[in-house]
N, C-alpha and C positions, 0 to 999 in steps of 0.2 A: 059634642055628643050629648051632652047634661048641663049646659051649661043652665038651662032656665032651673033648674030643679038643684044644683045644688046647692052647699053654704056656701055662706060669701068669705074669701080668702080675707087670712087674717097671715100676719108676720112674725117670727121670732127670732131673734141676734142669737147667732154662732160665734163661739168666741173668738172669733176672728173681723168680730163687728159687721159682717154681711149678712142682711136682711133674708131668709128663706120663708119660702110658705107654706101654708098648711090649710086645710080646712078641718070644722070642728062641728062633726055629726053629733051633738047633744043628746041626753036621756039619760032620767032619770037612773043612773046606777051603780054601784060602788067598784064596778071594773072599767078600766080604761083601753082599748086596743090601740094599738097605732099599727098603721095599716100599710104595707110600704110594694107600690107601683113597680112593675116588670124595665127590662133592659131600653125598651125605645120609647114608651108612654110617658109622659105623669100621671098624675093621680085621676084623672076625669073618669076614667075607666072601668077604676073600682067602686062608682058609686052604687050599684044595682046593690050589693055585699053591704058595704056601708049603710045605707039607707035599711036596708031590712033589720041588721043589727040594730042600730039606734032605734026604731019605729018599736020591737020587740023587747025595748028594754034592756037586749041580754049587756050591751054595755055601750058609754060614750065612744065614739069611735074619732081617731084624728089621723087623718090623710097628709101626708106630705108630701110636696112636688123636693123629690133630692137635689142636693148640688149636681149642676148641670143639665136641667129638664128645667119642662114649666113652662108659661108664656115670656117670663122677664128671667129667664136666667143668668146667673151671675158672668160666666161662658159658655154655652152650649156645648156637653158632649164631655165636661172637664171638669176636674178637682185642682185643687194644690197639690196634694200629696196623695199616695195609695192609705187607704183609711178615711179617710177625711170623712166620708160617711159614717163611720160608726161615732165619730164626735160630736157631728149635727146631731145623731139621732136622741147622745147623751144632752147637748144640748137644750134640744126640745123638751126631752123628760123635763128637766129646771126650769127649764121658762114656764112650762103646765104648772110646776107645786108654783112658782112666784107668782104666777098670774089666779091663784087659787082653782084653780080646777081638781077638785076631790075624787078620790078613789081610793080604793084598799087593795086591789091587785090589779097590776099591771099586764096587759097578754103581747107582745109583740106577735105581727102578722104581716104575710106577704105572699105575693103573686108573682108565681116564674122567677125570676132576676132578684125582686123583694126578696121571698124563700133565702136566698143567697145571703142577704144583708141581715135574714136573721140569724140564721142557722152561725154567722160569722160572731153573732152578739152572744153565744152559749162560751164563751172563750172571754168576755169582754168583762171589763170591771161593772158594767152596767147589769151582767144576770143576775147579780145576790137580788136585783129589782123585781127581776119578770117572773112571774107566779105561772106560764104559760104558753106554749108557742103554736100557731095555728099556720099552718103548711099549705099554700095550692098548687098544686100544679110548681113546685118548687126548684129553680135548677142548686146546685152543689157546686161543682168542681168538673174541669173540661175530663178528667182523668174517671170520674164516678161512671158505676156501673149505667146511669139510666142514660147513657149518655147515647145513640147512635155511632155507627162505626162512622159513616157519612152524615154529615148534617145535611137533616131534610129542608133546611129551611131556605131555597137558593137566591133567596132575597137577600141574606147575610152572607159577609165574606169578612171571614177574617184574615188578617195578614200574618200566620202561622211563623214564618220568619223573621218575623219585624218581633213578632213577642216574644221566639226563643232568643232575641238577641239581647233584648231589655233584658229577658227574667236574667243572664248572665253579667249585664253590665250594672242590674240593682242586686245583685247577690255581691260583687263586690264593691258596692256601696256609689256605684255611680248611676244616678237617675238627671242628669242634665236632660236627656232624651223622653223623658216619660211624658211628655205633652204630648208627643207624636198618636197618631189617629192610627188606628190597631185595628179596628169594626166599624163596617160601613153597613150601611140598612137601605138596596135600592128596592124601596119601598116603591110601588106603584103611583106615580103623581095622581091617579083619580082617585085613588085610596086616601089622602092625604089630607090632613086639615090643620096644618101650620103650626102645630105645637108638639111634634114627634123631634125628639132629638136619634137622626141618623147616622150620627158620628162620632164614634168613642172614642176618647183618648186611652192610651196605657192605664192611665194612673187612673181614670175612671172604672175603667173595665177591671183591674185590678181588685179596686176596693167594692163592684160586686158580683164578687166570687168569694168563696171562700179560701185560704191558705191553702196550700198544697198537702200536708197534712190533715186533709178536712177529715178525717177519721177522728182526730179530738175533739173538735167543735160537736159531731155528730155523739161524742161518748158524753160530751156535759151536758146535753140537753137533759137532763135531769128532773125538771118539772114538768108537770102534764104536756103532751104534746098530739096535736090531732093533724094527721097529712090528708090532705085531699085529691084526688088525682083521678082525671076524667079517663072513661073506659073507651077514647074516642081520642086519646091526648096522641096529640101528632108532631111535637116536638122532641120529647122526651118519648123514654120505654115505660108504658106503667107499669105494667108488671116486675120490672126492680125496684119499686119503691119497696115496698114491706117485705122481700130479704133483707133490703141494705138498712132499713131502719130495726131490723128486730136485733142486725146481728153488732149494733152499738148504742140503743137505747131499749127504751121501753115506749116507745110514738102508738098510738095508735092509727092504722093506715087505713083508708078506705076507698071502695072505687068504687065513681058517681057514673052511675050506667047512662050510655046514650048523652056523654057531654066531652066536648074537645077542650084543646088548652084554655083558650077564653070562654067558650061557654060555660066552664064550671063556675064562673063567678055570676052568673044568672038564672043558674038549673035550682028547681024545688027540692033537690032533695042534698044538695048540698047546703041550704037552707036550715033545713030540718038536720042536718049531721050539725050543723054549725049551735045550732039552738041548741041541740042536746049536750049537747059539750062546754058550750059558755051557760047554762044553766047549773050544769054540776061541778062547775070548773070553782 
């Protein structure tokens, strides 16, 4: 999609010794985002967002392709464990201070699925860090108000079954099964350009979502927070967003007129929402 135009992939070790990547939108600034890609992408996607941040200053910005995406994934569509993402993403924060990359606050940010992976991190030992959280078009939990009764999306099928069985057989501690592919993505082949991971495993899909309890994740979000959500969003319901975030934080919500789920991350005035927030942030 971008490939001529973006930074060039750089690597950092998860303590687990396997090489993940990232790219690293540079600029002069004393805030740092990390940026983290929706349920089927990596990171290619969010560079229109990326690149306006950096270019404006408002702060360094670092993309990550997660465990399980990317062109060289470790296994496509998989983790080791349910979590396993929020480890990488502590990960990365340390490999950034060792590799000296400066800043003075930290903003975690995410798109659709990302959303998920942050909203997960308000719970994690990693917030005493984040000074900030920036929402797009964000999913939560299959249980959350924004959710549709039917899912609009009839390219995804989940196997509703196969998850009520794991969630029973990892409640009593038994996850031999969690490899198993839970979410498929029959993604249109013309659509297609080789680097979509269209096959979730449990333990993937797991770790991005939030806990079943997402109602506490959603109550620690405690430092600044800005949700974004197009007036055109055809995944989710926008209109639940800013009940469900007034009635467990303090987020500011706002609806980008005339933009759908992916187009908010190239509309001007999600831009301009974005600038004014990491400016006073």
């Amino acid at each position: 999609m971008y490939e001529r135009l973006l930074p060039p992939i750089q690597t950092y070790e998860a303590r687990d010794g396997k090489s993940l990547c990232y790219r690293h939108y540079e600029a002069q600034s004393d805030k740092l985002l990390i940026l983290l890609h929706g349920i089927s992408e990596d990171g290619q996607y969010l560079h229109p967002l990326a690149d306006f941040i950096a270019k404006r200053r408002l702060a360094q910005v670092i993309v990550p392709d997660l465990r399980g995406y990317g062109l060289h994934p470790v296994r496509r569509g998989d983790v080791e464990y349910v979590g396993q993402h929020d480890h990488d993403i502590e990960d990365l924060t340390q490999w950034l201070k060792r590799r000296n990359v400066k800043y003075r606050t930290l903003v975690m940010g995410g798109h659709s699925g990302g959303g998920a992976n942050v909203i997960r991190l308000a719970t994690h030992r990693l917030a005493k860090e984040i000074g900030g959280y920036l929402l797009l078009a964000p999913s939560i939990h299959p249980k959350a108000p924004i959710n549709h009764e039917k899912d609009p999306w009839s390219a995804i099928q989940l196997r509703k079954n196969r998850i009520a069985t794991l969630n029973v057989l990892n409640a009593v501690g038994l996850r031999y099964l969690n490899g198993l592919v839970v979410m498929s993505n029959d993604k249109p082949i013309a659509g297609r350009h080789g680097r979509e991971t269209l096959e979730l495993s449990y333990r993937l899909l797991m770790s991005r979502t939030t806990k079943r309890k997402y109602e506490r994740s959603l109550r620690a979000m405690t430092q600044p927070t800005l949700v974004l959500v197009g007036e055109k969003e055809e995944v989710f319901i926008s209109g639940q967003y800013a009940p469900l975030f007034a009635e467990y934080n303090q987020a500011k919500v706002e609806m980008i007129l005339d933009a759908d789920h992916d187009g908010i991350l190239s509309n001007e005035d999600t831009f301009k929402e974005v600038e004014r927030w990491l400016s006073g942030l």
